[in-house]
N, C-alpha and C positions, 0 to 999 in steps of 0.2 A: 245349287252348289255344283261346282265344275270338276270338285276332287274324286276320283274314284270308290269302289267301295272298297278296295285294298287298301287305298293310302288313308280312309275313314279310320279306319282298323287299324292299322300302325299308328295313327295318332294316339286313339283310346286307348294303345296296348303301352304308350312311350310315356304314358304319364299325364299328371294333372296340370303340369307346366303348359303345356300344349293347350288345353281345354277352358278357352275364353269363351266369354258369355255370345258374343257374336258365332265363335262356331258351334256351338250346343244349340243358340237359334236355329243354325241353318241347317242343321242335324234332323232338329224335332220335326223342322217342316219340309222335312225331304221325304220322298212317297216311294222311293226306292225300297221295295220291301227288305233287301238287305241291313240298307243304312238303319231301317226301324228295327230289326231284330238287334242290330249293335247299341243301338240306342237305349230299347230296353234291357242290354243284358249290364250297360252302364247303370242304369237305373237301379238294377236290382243287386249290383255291386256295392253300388253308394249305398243301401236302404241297410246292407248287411255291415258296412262298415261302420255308418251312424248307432248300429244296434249293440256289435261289438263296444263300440266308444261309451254308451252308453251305459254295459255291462262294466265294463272296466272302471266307472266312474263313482258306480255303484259298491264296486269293490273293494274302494280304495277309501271308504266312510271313515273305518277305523283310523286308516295312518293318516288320512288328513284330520280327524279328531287331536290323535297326539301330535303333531308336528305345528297344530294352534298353540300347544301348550310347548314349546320348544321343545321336545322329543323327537330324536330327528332319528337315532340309532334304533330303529325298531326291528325286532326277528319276528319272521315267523315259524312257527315251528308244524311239525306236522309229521305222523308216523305211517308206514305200510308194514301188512304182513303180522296184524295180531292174529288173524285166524286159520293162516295152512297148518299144513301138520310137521315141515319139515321148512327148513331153514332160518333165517336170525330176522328181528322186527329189525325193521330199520327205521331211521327220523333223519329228518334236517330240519337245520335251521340257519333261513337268508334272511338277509339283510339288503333290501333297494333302496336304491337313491330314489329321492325327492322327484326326480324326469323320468325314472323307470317306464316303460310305455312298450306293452307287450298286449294287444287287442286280442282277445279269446283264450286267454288263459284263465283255469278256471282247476276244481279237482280232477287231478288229475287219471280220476276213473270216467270221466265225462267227455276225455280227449281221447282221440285211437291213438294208437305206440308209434306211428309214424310222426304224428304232431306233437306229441310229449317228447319224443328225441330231439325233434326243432324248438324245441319250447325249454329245454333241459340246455344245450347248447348253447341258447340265449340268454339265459338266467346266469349260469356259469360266466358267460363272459360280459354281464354286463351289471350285475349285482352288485351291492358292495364287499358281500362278503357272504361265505356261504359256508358250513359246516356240518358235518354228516357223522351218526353215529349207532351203533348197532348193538344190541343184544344176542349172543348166539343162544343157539337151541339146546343146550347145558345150562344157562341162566336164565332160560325162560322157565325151565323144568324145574330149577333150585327156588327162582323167586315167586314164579305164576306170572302170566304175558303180560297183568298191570303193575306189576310192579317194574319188570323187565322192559318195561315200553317207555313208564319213568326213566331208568334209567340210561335207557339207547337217548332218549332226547335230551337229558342232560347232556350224555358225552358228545350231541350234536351240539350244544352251545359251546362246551366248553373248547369245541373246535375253531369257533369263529376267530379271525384274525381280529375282530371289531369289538369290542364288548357292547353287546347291546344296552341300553336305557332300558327298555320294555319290551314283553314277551306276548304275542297274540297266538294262543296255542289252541291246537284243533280238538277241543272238548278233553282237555285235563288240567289239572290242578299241578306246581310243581312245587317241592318244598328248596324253592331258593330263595334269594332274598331279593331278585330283582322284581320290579314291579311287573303283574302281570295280568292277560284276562283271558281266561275258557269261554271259546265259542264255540256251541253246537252246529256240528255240521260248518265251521270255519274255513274250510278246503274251497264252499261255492261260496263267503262271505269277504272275504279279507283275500287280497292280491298276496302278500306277506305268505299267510298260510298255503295258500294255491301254488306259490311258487317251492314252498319247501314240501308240500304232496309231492308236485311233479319231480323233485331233485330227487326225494325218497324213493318213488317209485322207480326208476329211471335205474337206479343205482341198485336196487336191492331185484330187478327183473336183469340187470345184467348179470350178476352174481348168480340167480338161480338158470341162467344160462350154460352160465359156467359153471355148476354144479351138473347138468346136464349133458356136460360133454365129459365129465369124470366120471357117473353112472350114469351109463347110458340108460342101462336096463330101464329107468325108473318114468323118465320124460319129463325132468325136472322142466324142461326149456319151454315145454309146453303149458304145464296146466301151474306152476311156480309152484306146488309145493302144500297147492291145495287139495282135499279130498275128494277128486275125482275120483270114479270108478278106474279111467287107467290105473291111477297112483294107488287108489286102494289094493288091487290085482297084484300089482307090483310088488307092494308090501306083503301080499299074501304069500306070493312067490318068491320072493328072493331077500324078505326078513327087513328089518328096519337098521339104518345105520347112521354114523353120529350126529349127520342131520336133522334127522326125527326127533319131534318134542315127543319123546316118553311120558309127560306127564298128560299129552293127547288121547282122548277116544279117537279113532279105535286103535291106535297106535301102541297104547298101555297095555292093551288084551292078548296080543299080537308078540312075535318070534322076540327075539333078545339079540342082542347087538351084534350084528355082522361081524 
């Protein structure tokens, strides 16, 4: 091969357009130890992309189940935030089209915050329809976080611009009338559910952001709200406010409302 190892590189880097079977030949059998290290970092590109594809195929069991049965309008639904001590559960529920095609989306506690941002931006703009809904921390204390969890996922449906056919919901039951199915641990099974994890998540970690720059004292931004040693301190120090699930250990035992 007479091309350099920069202009090797630029090719790999410019796409699979470029990457005909005669130059992969001339690739594998170039002894240029550069050309072999791009070679195999191709190699080990492809193997992760095949695996992604893979995952994603595996994921998508459910909706292509209903969409044989002409169900085409399917949500997923999926909740964050039953277990801190302070702020609202939140849920969504999307709706993708039939081509939707996002490789490594998966729950959303399984992606770091940099790729759930990218992954949250892309679901947004590319879903059919997407609806967000919350329970604050006053109706988690009046109803108890299962009930209050019910109900944040309702008001996520009932947000959809779409009416969905069928509900594939991350391990609950809901008393509507639309047809629907509880899958345990649905977040890593169903794309549907994965993508309303990551919308919930995404939404409900900006919020305790921004609770965090209103008390600062607390570091809501950091630990969201869960029972950390800072946040416990916190509370020890400077008392619980309307935030806090009062109906919470250790939160219940603890000062009275700021």
């Amino acid at each position: 091969m007479t091309k350099t190892i920069k202009e090797i590189e630029e090719i790999f880097r410019n796409g699979e357009d470029l990457l005909g079977e005669k130059f992969l030949a001339e690739v594998k059998s170039d002894q240029r130890k550069g050309v072999q290290l791009l070679y195999s970092k191709w190699l080990k590109n492809k193997e992760e992309e095949r695996k992604l594809k893979d995952k994603f195929e595996q994921m998508s069991i459910y909706e292509n189940e209903l969409r044989c049965q002409h169900i085409n309008r399917i949500a997923g639904v999926d909740e964050v935030g039953r277990g801190p001590l302070a702020g609202p559960v939140v849920c969504a529920a999307v709706i993708l089209g039939e081509n939707f095609y996002l490789p490594g989306i998966n729950d959303s506690k399984a992606i770091s915050e940099k790729k759930r941002e990218q992954f949250y931006e892309y679901i947004m703009k590319n879903a059919r329809s997407v609806g967000i809904g919350s329970a604050s921390a006053n109706e988690i204390d009046e109803l108890n976080i299962y009930q209050a969890t019910k109900l944040a996922m309702t008001r996520a449906i009932q947000q959809l611009e779409i009416p969905p056919e069928y509900l594939l919901i991350d391990a609950m039951k809901l008393p509507l009338s639309i047809p629907q199915k509880s899958i345990i641990k649905g977040d890593a099974k169903s794309i549907s559910i994965a993508a309303g994890s990551i919308v919930a998540k995404v939404t409900r970690d900006r919020y305790m952001k921004e609770l965090g720059e209103k008390y600062p004292q607390y570091g809501f931004e950091s630990h969201r709200g869960y029972g950390t040693s800072q946040h416990l301190q916190a509370i020890e120090k400077y008392g619980v406010i309307e935030e806090h699930r009062r109906s919470f250990a250790p939160v219940k035992d603890l000062f009275q409302l700021v």
